[in-house]
N, C-alpha and C positions, 0 to 999 in steps of 0.2 A: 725436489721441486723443479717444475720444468721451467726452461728459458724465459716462455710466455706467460706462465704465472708471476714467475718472478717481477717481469719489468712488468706484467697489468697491475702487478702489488704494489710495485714502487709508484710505478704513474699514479693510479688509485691513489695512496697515501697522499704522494708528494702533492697531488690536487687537494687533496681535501684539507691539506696541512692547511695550504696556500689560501686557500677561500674560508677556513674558520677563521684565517689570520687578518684575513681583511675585516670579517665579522667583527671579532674580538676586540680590534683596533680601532672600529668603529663605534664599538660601543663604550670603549675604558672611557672618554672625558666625560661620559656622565651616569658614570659610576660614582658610590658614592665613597667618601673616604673610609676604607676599612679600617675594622679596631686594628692595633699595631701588633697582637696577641697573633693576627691571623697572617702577616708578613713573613715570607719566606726568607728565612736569613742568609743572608748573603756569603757563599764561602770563597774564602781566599787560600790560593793555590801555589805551587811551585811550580807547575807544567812548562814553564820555558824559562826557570831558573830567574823569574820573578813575580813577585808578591804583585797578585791581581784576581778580581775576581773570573769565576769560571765564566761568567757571562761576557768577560770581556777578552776569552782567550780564545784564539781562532782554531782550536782545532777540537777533535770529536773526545769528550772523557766525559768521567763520571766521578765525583770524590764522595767518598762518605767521612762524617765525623765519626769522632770517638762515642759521638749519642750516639749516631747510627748504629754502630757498631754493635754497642751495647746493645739497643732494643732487639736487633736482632738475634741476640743470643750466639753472637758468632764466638767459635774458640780457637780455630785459626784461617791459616790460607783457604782452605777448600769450602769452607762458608760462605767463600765471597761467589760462589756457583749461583750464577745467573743472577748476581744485583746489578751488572752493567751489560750490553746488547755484546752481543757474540762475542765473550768469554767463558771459558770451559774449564776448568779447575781439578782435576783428578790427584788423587794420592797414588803415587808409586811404591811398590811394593818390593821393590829389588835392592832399594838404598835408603838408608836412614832421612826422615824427615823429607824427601823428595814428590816434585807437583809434578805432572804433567799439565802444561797451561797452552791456552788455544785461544788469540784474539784474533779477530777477524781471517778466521781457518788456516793462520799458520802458526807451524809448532814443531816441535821434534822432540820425539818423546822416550829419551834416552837418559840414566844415570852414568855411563862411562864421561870420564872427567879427561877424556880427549875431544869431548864436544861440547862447545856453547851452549845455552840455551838458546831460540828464538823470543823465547818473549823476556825480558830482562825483569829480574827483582830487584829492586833497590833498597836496600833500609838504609835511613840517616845517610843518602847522600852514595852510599857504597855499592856497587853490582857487585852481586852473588855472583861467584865465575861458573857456578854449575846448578844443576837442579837438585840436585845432594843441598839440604838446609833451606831451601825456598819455601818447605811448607811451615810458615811462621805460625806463632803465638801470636794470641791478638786481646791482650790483655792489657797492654801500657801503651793504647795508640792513641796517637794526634789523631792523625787525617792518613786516609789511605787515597789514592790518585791511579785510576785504572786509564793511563794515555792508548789509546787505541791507532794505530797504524805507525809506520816506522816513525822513530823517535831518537835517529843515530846524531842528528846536529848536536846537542845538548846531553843526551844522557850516554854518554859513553859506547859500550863497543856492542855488536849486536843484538840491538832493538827493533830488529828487525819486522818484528811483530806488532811490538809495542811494549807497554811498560807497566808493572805494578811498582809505583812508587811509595813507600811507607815512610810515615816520620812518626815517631816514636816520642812520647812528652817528655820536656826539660826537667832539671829539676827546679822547685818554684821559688827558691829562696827563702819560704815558709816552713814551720815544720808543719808535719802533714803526712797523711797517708790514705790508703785503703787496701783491706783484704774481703778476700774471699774465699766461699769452702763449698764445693758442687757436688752433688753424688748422683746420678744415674744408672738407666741399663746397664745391663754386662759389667756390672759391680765399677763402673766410671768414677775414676775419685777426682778431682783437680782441686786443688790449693793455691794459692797466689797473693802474691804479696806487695806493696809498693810502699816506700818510707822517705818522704826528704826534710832533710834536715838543714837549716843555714849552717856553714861553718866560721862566714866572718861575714858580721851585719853587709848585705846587698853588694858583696865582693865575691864570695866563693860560699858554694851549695855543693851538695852532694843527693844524691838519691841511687837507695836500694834497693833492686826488685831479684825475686823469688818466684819462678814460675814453676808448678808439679800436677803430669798428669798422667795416671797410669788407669788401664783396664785391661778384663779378663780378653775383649776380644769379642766380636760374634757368630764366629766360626764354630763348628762340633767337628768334630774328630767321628769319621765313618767305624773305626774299630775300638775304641776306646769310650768313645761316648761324650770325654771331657771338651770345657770348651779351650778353644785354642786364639792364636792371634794375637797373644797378649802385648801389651805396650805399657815402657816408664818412660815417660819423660820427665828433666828438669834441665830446667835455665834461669842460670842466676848472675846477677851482676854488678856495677856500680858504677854510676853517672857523677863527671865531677865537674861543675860547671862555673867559669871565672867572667867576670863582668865587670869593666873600670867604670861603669855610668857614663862613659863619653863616647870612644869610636871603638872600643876592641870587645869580645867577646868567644869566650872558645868552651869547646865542651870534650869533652873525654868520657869516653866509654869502655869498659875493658866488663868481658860476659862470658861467659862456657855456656855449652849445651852440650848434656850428658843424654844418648837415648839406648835405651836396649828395646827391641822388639821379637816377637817369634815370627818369621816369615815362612806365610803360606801359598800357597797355589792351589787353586780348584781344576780341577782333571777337566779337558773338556778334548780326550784325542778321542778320536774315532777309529773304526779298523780302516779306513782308506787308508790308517801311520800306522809305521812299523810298530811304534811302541804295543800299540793294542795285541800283537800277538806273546807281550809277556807280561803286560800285566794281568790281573784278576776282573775277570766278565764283567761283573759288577761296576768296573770302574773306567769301564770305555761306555764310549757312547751315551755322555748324562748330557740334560739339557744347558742350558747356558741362563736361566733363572734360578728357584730354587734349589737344585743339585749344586750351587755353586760356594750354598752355607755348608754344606758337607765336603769336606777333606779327608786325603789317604797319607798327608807327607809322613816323611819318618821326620825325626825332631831337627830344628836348626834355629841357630841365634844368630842374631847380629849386635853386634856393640859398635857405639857411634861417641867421639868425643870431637868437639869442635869450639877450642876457644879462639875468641876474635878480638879488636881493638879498633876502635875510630875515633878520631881527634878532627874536629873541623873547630877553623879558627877565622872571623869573620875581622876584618878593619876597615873603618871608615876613612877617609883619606884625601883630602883635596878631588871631593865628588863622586868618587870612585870607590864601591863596595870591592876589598879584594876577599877571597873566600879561598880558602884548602882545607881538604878531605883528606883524610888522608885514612886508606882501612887496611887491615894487613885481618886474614882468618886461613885458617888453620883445619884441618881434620882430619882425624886417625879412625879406620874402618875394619872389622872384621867382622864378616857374614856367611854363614853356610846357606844353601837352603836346596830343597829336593825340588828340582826343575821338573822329572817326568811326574811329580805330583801322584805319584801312585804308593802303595806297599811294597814295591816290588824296587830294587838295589838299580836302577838303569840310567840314569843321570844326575849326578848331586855335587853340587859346585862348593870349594871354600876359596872365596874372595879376601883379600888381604890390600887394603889403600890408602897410600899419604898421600893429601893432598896440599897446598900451602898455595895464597894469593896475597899479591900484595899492588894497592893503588895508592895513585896520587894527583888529586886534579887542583890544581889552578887555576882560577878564573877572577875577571872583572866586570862589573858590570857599573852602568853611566851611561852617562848622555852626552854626546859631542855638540847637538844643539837644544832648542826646546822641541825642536819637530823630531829628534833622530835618538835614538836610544842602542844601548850594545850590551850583548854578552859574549865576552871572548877567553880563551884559554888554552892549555893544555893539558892534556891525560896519559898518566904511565899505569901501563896492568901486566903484572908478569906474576905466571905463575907453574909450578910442577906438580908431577904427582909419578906417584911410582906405584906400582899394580903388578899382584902378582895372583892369580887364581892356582890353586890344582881343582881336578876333575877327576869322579871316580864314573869310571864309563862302563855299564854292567860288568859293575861291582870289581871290578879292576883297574889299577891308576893308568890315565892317559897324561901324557905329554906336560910339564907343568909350563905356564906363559907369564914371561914376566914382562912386563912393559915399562918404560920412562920414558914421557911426554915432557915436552916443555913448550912455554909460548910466553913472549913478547908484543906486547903491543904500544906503541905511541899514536898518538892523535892530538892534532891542533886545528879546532872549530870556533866559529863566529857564528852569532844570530842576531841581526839587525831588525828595528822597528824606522818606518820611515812614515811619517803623520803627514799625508800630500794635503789633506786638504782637514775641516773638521771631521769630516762622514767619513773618509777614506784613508786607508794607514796600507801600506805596504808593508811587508816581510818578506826578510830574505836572509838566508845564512849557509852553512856547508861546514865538512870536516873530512881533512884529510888523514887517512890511517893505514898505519900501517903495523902488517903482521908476521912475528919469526915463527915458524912453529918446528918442532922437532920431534923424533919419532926414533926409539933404541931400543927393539923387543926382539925377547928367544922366544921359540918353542923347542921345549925338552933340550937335547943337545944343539939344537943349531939358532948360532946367533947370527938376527939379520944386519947387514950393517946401518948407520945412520942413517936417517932419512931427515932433511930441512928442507924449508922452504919458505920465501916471503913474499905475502902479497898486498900491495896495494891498490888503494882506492882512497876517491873522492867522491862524498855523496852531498849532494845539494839539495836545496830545500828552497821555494819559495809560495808565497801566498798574498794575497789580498782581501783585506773585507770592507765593508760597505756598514755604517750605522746612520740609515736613515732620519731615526730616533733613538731617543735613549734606551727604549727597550726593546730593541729589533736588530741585530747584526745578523746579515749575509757572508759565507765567506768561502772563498775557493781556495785549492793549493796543490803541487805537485811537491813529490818526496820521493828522494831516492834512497834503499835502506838497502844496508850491506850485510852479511855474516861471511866470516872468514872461511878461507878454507881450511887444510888440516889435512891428517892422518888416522887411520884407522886405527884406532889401541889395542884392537880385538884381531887384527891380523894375524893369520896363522900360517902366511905363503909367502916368498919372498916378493912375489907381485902384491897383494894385498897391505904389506908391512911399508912399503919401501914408495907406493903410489901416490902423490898426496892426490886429493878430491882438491877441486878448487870453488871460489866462493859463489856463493848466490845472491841474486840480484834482485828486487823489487823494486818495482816503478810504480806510486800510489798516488793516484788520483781523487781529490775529494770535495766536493763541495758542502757547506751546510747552511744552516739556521739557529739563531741562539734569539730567545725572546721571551720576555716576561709579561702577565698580563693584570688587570682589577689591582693596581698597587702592589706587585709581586704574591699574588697568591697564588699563579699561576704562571708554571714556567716549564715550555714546550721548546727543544733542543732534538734536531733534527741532524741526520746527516745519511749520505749516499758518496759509495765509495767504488774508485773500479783499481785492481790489482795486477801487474801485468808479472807474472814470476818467472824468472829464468836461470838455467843453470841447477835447478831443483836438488839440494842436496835428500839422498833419500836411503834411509836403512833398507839394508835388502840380505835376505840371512842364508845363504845357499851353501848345496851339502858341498864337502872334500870327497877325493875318489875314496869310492869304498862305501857311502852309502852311511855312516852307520855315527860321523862328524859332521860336523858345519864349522863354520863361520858366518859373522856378522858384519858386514863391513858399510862403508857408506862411499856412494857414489855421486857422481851428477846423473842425472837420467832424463833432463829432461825441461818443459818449461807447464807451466800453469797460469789461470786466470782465475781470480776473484772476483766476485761483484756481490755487495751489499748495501742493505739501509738498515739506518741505527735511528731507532725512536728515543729519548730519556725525559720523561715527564715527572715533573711535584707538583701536586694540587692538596691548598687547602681548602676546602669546601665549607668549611664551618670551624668556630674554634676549638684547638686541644686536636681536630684530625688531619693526620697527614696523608695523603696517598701517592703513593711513587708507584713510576711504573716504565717496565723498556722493554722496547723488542728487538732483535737483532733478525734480518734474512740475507742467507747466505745464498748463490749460486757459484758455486765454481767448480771445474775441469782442468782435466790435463790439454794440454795440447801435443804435448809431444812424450813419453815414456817409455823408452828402449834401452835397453839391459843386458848385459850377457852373461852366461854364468853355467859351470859346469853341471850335468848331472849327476847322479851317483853313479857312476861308472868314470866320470872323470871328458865326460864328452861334450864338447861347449857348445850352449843352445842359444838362442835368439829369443826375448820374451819380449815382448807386446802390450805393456799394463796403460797403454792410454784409456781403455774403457773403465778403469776403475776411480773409486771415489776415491779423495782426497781424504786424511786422517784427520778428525777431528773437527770436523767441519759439515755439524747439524742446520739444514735447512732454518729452521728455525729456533729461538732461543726468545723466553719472554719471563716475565715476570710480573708480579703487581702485591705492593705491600702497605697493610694498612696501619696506621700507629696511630692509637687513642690516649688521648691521656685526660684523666679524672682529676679534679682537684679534690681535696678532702680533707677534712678539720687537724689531719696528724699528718698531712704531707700529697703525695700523689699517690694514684693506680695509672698502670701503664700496661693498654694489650695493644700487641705487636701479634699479626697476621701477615703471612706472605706465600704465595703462592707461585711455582719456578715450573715452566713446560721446557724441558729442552728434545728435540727430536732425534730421530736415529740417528746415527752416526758412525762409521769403523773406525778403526784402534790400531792398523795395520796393514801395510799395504803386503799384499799375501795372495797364496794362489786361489783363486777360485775357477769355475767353471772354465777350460779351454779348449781350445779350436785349432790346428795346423791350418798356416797360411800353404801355398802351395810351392812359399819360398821354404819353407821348412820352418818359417818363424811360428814361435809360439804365441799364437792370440789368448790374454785375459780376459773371458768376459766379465770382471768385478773381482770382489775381493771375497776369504774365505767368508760364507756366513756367521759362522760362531764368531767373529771378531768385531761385528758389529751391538753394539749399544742400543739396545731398546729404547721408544718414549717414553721421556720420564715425566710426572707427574709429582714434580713433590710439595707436600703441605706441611708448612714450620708453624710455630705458634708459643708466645709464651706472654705471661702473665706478670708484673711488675709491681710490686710495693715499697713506697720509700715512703720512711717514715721518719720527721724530722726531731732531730734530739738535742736541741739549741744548736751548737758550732758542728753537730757530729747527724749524719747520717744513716739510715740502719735499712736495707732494704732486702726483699726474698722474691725471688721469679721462681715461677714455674715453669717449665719449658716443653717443649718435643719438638723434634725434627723428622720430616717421613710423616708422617702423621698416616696416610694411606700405605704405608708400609710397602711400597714400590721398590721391587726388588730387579739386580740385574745385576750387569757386570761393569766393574770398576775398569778394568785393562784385561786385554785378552790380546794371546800371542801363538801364532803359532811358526814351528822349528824345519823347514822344508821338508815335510813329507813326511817327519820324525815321531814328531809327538806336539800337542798345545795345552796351552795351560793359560789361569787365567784366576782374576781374584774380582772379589764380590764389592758392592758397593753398601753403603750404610745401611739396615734395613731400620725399624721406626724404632726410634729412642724417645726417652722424655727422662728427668731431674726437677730437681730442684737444687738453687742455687739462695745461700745467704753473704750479705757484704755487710760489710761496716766502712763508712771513709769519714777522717775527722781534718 
């Protein structure tokens, strides 16, 4: 989308917002009072680490409940694809249970467990310290909380992007439960289970969940026939929850998650790479649509175990909620898999990874006056991991690399509420952090020496809003979002191993609108955003002399700008219909991208990637979802419709088209074609009966996802010059699913 579109789109919008809102507001007092059946329920949130509704939280998100959840048929992370404006959701294919996630176009879309995420997962309070484990189950949830733009005061260490925050339900004190049993395409099985039990009348509860979900896959195998891809997962656990009835409260979680998968890669090298003069004709040069359900890998597995534990423990206290977290997770990896994605022996990795994290946040929250309110605390996260790959390089072992990362972090942040007047409330907060990072890796006989380094920062945050009425807040705000620097784990030179990269910077600017209208049946939440990026951490994969190796490593390169507007609409129009709906538009550029890096001969070049696109970051991103519900003599019918446009987008910042400057620099014009993501068009759909059984409940959905069977690519990568590869996205599925809950 061009510049000028853009801002005529925003201004467009942001007028017409403005003048329906005058409308609208002019005509609610004589409106008449709607049934209560047809009022939008009010959700209460955690977004600034207190219990309030989303209409009264000054910054840009979207929550869905655990209905939501349900009617849409979601079964984990990547379901949540396009229910809130410029979020992007992909499953990675390189590491067990791993997302690649994109809010408001920034992201980093890496499994090595020397890198952070940018966009931070939360569950029950605890950041995921990598994207290994982010692609959750979403079978036992409260409320999921998609916070868009940095989010470093409050939620811990590199949220840079923003936040998917999950909370996960208590146990109820009750006994109780529900299961479920799902069968689908490609032979889909999932089972599930949840059971709470009291263990001492309204003192101590317990609750046990059972998550299982395995399929064939919907990959073919190009020589074989068979299908491939296949996936097990399970995750099982136990919630033990203690409550005095007066100021204390703490809950204990201790859970594994066992997954094996077969990982694959769809061929998409070309003869312009070397690869293509050894593999078979056949298997160069396929399109990057349907040639991508067809595969050539030779066989490879991964096995994933990761048990974890969280204990958060709440007291009330002469006015003053204190609150610790405390989460410690764990995970042991072993993965092969055939990277040149062909038949033919020319790159095939066996990855070997512990990883181990452990947090601890403290915090208070209170009010010093009746005008002035606080959240304040401190945060520890340390964590290692040890990594070891061999590589067999046509069909002969190259160099084995072992790596040991380590990283420290402390932080101490405040977010303050300040009420000037009834209409006007100020905010303001910050957090200071700091980071050890360390860095201890061979290749084959030479060991490089230690690499540390620490860096701080301080990111501030402040805002203002405006409630001219009850059902109208304006609000503005500045935000500074930080990600640490670090060390490249994949380092295979003593410059690369021994360099650290340093942190990158975002300065986020945003104003909005939050407003309900007709007695809350209508509720129009608005926001415009500008990004100013610097410091740009960015993967960049370039060959070793010789042509024939790479490496992967990660640099600064650079700075970037964002600029967006976020729609989030619910309307009920009548009773039993809901309709939700959001749009996200992105525009953003580099401003500056310069890089060095040898070529295959070992000759240092100059490269020039400012004309290219930013990863991840679709001009466009929309939604609209409609939920009916029937009453009926045995209980309800429920159909859930919804419909997700997201726009093109690359996956990769990679060579494409270039130019010699006359300095000898290498001009980018874009990024390789194949790496980029088609429009998508997807149409989900499922059908809902609950049928009431006195105390117990009995219900069966139909389902399908894709419905137009929009086919493309999930992740696509390519290897400097080498070879690429690349794996497919969902193509149309449907099930049926039966529950019981009593």
């Amino acid at each position: 989308m061009g510049k000028n579109l853009f801002r005529k789109s925003v201004l467009l919008g942001s007028g017409t917002a403005i003048l329906s809102t005058m409308q609208v507001m002019a005509q609610e007092e004589a409106a008449a009072t709607s049934n209560e059946a047809m009022v939008i329920e009010e959700v209460i949130v955690s977004a600034r680490r207190r219990k309030e509704t989303i209409q009264e939280t000054p910054i840009a998100m979207t929550a869905l409940s655990s209905g939501m959840i349900e009617a849409k048929g979601a079964l984990n992370l990547g379901d949540l694809q396009g229910a809130a404006p410029n979020l992007l959701i992909t499953n990675q294919n390189s590491g067990a249970a791993s997302a690649n996630l994109s809010i408001r176009g920034l992201t980093f879309a890496d499994v090595e467990k020397s890198f952070e995420p940018t966009v931070a997962v939360v569950v029950d309070g605890v950041f995921i310290g990598t994207s290994t484990g982010q692609f959750f189950d979403f079978f036992d949830i409260e409320q999921i909380e998609v916070l868009r733009g940095p989010q470093g005061t409050l939620f811990g260490r590199n949220t840079i992007g923003g936040v998917i925050n999950i909370t996960r339900s208590k146990p109820t004190f009750e006994f109780g439960g529900k299961a479920e049993v799902s069968y689908g395409k490609f032979n889909t099985l999932a089972t599930r289970a949840v059971v709470n039990v009291p263990l001492v009348d309204d003192t101590l509860a317990a609750k046990a969940f059972y998550f299982h979900n395995e399929s064939d896959g919907y990959y073919r195998h190009g020589i074989t026939g068979e299908r491939v891809g296949a996936s097990n997962n399970d995750n099982f656990g136990i919630v033990f929850a203690y409550r005095n009835n007066e100021n204390f409260d703490a809950n204990l979680t201790l859970e594994k998650q066992v997954q094996e998968f077969d990982p694959v890669n769809s061929n998409i090298t070309n003869t312009s790479e070397l690869f293509c003069l050894f593999i078979p004709a056949d298997q160069c040069n396929r399109n990057t649509t349907t040639d991508l359900y067809t595969v050539f890998n030779d066989p490879a597995v991964s096995e994933y175990s990761s048990p974890a534990g969280t204990l958060e423990m709440n007291l009330e206290v002469g006015g003053i909620t204190l609150t610790s977290v405390t989460g410690y997770r764990e995970s042991d990896e072993f993965q092969t898999q055939d990277f040149d994605a062909s038949t033919s022996d020319l790159y095939y990795t066996s990855r070997v990874q512990e990883f181990r994290q452990f947090s601890q946040e403290l915090r208070g929250a209170g009010s010093i006056t009746d005008s002035l309110d606080y959240v304040v605390g401190g945060y520890f996260y340390d964590h290692k991991y040890d990594f070891v790959q061999d590589t067999r390089l046509f069909g002969g072992p190259a160099p084995q690399q072992v790596t040991t990362g380590k990283s420290k972090s402390l932080a101490f942040f405040g977010d303050f509420n300040w009420v000037i007047t009834d209409e006007v409330r100020l905010s303001f907060g910050g957090r200071w952090t700091q980071d050890k990072k360390s860095n201890y890796n061979s290749v084959g006989d030479v060991q490089f020496p230690l690499a540390e380094k620490t860096f701080n920062k301080f990111t501030p945050k402040v805002g203002v809003d405006y409630r001219p009425t009850d059902n109208l807040m304006v609000y503005a705000s500045w935000s500074r979002g930080y990600r640490s620097g670090g060390f490249s784990g994949r380092g295979q030179t003593l410059f690369s191993s021994t360099t650290p990269y340093e942190p990158e910077i975002v300065d986020s600017y945003e104003i909005g609108l939050k407003s309900d209208f007709f007695d809350r049946r209508l509720i129009v939440n608005l926001a415009a955003f500008y990004s100013d990026y610097k410091d740009l951490q960015q993967n960049t994969t370039i060959p070793l002399e010789g042509g024939t190796a790479n490496e992967t490593i990660v640099s600064n390169v650079g700075s970037a700008t964002v600029k967006g507007f976020e729609a989030d609409v619910t309307w009920v129009p009548v009773e039993n219909l809901t309709i939700r709906a959001s749009l996200g538009l992105l525009d953003s550029e580099f401003d500056g991208f310069i890089t060095q890096a040898p070529d295959g001969l070992g000759v240092l070049q100059t490269y020039d990637y400012s004309a290219n696109e930013l990863i991840y970051n679709p001009d466009i991103t929309a939604s609209v979802t409609a939920d009916y519900v029937i009453p009926t003599d045995f209980g309800e019918i429920q159909a859930n419709v919804s419909y997700r446009y997201i726009d093109e987008y690359d996956q990769q910042i990679s060579l494409g088209p270039t130019t010699v400057a006359g300095d000898g620099t290498i001009i980018v014009n874009g990024n390789d074609p194949r790496v980029r993501s088609d429009k998508q068009g997807l149409l989900d759909a499922s059908l809902t009966a609950r049928i009431d059984m006195g105390e117990s409940t009995a219900k069966v959905t139909v389902y399908g996802r894709n419905l137009t069977d929009d086919r493309g690519p999930n992740a696509a990568f390519t290897v400097a010059g080498l070879w690429s590869f690349a794996s497919a996205r969902e193509p149309r599925t449907f099930g049926v699913t039966v529950g019981f809950e009593f």
